[in-house]
C-alpha positions in Angstrom: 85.9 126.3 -62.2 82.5 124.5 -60.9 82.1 120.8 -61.2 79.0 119.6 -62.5 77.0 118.3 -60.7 76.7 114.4 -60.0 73.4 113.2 -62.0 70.7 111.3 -59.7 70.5 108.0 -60.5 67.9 105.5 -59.7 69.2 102.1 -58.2 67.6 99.2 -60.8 65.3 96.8 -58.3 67.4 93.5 -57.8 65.6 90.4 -58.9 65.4 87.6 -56.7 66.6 84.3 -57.7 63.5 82.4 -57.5 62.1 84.9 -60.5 65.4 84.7 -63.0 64.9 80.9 -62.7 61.1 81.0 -63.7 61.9 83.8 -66.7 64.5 81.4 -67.8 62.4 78.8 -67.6 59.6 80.2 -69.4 62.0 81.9 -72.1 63.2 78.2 -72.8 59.9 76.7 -73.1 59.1 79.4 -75.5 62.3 78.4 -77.4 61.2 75.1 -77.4 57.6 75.8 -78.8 58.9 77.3 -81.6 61.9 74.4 -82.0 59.5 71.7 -81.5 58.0 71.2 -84.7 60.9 71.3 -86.8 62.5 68.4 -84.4 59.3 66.4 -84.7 59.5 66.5 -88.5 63.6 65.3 -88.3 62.8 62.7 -86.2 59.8 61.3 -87.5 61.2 61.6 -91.2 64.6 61.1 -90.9 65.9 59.6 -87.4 63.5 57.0 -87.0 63.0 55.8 -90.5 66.9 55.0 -90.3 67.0 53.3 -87.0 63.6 51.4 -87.7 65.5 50.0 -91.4 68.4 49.4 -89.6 66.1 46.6 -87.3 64.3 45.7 -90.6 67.6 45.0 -92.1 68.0 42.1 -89.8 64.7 40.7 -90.0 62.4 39.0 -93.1 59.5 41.2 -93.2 57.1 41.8 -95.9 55.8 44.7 -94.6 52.2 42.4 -94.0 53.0 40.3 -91.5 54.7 39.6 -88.5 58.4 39.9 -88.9 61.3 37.1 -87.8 64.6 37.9 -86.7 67.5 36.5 -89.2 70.8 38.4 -87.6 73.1 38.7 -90.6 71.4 36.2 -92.9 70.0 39.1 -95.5 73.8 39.9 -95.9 75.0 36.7 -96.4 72.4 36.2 -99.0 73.6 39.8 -100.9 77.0 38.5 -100.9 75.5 35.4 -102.9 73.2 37.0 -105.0 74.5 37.8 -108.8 71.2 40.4 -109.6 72.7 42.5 -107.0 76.8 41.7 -108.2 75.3 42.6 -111.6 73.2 46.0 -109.9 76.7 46.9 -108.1 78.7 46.3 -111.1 75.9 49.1 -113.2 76.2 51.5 -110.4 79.2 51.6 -110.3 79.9 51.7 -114.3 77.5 54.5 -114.0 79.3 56.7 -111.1 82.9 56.0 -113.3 81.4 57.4 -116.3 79.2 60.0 -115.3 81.6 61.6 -112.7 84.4 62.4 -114.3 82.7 63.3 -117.6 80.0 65.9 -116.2 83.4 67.5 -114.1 85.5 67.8 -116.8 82.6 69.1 -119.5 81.6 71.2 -116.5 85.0 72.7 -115.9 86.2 73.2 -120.1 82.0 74.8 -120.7 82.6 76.8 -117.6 86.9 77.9 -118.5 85.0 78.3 -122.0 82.1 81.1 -120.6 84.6 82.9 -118.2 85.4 84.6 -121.1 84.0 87.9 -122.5 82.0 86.5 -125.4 78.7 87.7 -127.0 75.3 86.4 -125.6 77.1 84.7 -122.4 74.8 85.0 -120.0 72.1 83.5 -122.7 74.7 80.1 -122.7 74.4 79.8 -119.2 71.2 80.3 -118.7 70.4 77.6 -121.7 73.1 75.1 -120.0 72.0 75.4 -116.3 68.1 74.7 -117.3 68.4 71.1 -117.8 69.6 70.3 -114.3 66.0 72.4 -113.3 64.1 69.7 -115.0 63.1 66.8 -112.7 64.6 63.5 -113.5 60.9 62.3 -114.4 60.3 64.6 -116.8 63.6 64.1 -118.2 63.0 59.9 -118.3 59.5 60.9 -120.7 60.7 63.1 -123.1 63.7 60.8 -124.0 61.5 57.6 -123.8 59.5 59.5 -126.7 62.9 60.7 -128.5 65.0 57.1 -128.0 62.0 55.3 -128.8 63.5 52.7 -130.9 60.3 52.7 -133.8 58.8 56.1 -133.9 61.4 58.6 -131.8 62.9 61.3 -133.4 66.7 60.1 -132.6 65.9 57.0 -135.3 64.2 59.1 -137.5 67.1 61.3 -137.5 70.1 58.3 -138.6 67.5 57.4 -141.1 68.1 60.7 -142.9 71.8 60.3 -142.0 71.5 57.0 -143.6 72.6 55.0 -140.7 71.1 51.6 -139.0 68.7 52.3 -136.2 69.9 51.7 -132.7 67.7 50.4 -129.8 69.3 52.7 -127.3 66.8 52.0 -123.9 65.9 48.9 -125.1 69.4 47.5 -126.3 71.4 45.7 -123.3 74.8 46.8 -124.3 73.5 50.2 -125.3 70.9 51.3 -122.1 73.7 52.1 -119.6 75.5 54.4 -122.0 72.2 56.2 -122.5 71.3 56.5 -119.5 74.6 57.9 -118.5 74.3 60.4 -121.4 71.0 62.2 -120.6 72.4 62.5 -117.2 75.3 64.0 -118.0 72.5 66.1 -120.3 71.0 67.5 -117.4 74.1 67.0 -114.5 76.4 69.1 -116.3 75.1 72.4 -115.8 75.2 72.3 -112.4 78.8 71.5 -113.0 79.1 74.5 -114.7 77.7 77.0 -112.8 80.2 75.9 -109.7 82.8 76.4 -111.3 81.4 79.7 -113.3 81.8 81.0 -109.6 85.0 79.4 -108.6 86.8 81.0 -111.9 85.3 84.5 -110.6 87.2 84.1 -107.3 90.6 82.9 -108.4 93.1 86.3 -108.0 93.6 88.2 -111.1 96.9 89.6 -109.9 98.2 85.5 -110.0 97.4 85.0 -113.5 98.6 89.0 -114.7 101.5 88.0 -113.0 102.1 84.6 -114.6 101.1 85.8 -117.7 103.7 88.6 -117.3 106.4 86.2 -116.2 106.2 85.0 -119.9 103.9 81.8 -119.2 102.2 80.3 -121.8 98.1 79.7 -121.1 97.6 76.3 -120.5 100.3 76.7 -117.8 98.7 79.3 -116.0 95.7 76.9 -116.3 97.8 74.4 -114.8 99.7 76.0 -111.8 97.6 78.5 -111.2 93.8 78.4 -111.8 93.1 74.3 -111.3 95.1 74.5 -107.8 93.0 77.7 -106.6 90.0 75.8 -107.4 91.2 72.3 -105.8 88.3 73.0 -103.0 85.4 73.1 -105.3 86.7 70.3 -107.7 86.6 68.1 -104.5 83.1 69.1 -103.7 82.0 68.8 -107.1 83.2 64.9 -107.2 82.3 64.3 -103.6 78.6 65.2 -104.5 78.3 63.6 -108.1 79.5 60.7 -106.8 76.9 60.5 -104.2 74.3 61.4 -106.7 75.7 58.6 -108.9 75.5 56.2 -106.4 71.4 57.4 -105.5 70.4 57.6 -109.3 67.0 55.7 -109.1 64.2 57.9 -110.7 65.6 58.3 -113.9 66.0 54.6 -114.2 62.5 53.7 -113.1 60.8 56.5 -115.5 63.1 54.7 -118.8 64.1 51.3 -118.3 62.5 49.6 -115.2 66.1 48.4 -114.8 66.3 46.1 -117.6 66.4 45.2 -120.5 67.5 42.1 -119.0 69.0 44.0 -115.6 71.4 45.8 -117.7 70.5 49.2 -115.9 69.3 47.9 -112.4 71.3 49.6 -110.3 71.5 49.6 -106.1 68.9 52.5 -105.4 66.3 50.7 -107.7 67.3 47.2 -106.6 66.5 48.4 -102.7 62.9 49.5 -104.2 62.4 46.3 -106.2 63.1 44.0 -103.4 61.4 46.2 -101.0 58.3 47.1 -102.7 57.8 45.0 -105.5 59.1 41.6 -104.2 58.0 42.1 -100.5 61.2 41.4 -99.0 61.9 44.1 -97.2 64.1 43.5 -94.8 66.6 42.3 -97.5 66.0 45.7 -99.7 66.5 47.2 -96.0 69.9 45.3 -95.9 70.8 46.4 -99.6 70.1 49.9 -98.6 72.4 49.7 -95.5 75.7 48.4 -97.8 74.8 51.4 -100.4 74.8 54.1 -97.1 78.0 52.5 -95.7 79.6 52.8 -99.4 78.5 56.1 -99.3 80.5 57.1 -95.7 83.2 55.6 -97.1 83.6 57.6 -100.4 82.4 60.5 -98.0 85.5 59.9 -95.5 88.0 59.1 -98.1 87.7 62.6 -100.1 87.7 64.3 -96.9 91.2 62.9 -96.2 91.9 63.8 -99.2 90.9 67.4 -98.8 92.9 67.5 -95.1 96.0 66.2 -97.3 95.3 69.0 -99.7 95.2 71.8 -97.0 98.1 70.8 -95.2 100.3 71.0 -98.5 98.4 74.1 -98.6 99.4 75.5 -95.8 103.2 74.1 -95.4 103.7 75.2 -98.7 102.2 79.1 -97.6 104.1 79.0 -94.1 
């Protein structure tokens, strides 16, 4: 039997050292040409606006003049001051209410449209397209429908045949609203999530629980809400953060009265900052708010660790 014959190959040139340097070089600065832009855009709009507040911070500077170094005196002063007590104490009012309530509306709307019903994907639609609408828009049209003498809200209890309410301009009542039309528009987003959690739990768990004889509310309880855990801790972890940021919707309605009863942190930092020209103590404000906010960050991530682990002993 012949043996084929050995194809003729031709050796590949070797390239000196010297010229896979200079390609590498040149592919790198091409990298970089491309990289550059987005980097200058971080750093100019992120990076350096943090460090250069975190300098302010320590400094009284109106933002006109020359500043003076203070060291820690802006904090001293915030742990005098009652307006910002009283704008901690309304933020965090407004993160205890509005967390927990958008999570557990999102979670009962979304166990409630997992179902096969009629028109679903209509419902989900119509509840997902409030959290589309920007805050502003959503502080104008229910300044016009809360407006204590001609909105629509009072002009409804009158036909009820109920007392008006000042809602936005009512100290013990302005909070409450605010925390209502943001659960108004927060909620969907709630919903969706979990929409897509519910998809992914295992059907085979809950035939199999359900076959085992368990009622449904236990399945809902030992079997769907742990398989979800993860995206109930994401869910709290970023409406808290948004709680603890709300600022637009406030300036758009109240201004953070009446009477400071819905100045919270975020709009305090602006006030001080902008409107008072004391921007180094808005800076130092802004500074407690961020560390609150690693803090709350930190602490659910334990929490999720802790979670995993008792996930996985329990699996091992």
């Amino acid at each position: 039997m012949s043996r084929l014959p050995t194809p003729i190959t031709r050796p590949s040139p070797r390239t000196p050292a010297g010229s896979a340097r200079r390609r590498g070089r040149r592919e790198a600065a091409t990298a970089w040409a491309f990289v550059l832009p987005s980097v200058l855009v971080i750093l100019g709009l992120s990076v350096v606006p943090v460090l250069w507040s975190l300098l302010l911070s320590f400094q009284y500077s109106d933002l006109l003049t020359p500043s003076v170094w203070v060291g820690w005196d802006n904090y001293r002063q915030l742990a005098d001051d009652p307006q910002f007590a009283q704008a901690v104490r309304n933020t965090l009012v407004y993160t205890a209410l509005y967390v927990p309530l958008s999570i557990g509306l999102g979670l009962a709307l979304a166990l409630v449209l997992n179902r096969r019903i009629r028109f679903s994907g209509l419902y989900r639609t119509l509840l997902f397209v409030p959290f589309v609408v920007s805050a502003a828009a959503q502080g104008v049209l229910f300044s016009f429908i809360l407006d204590p003498e001609f909105g629509a809200a009072n002009a409804l209890l009158h036909r009820l045949g109920l007392s008006p309410q000042g809602f936005l301009s009512d100290p013990a009542q302005a909070l409450l609203v605010l925390v209502a039309i943001s659960l108004w528009s927060g909620t969907g987003f709630c919903v969706v999530i979990y929409l897509a959690a519910l998809q992914d739990v295992p059907r085979e768990l809950i035939e199999a629980a359900t076959l085992d004889g368990a009622e449904r509310r236990y399945v809902l309880r030992h079997v769907t809400l742990p398989t979800i855990a993860p995206v109930s801790v994401f869910l709290l972890l970023w409406q808290t953060i948004s709680a603890l940021q709300v600022f637009d919707l406030v300036y758009v309605t109240t201004k953070g009265g009446p009477l400071g009863s819905t100045t919270v942190i975020v709009y305090f930092v602006w006030e001080q900052a902008f409107r008072n020209f004391t921007a180094g103590y808005g800076a130092a404000a802004a500074y407690v708010l961020g560390v609150a906010l690693l803090v709350v960050a930190a602490g659910l991530r334990l929490v999720r660790r802790r979670d995993d682990r008792r996930i996985e002993g329990a699996t091992s």
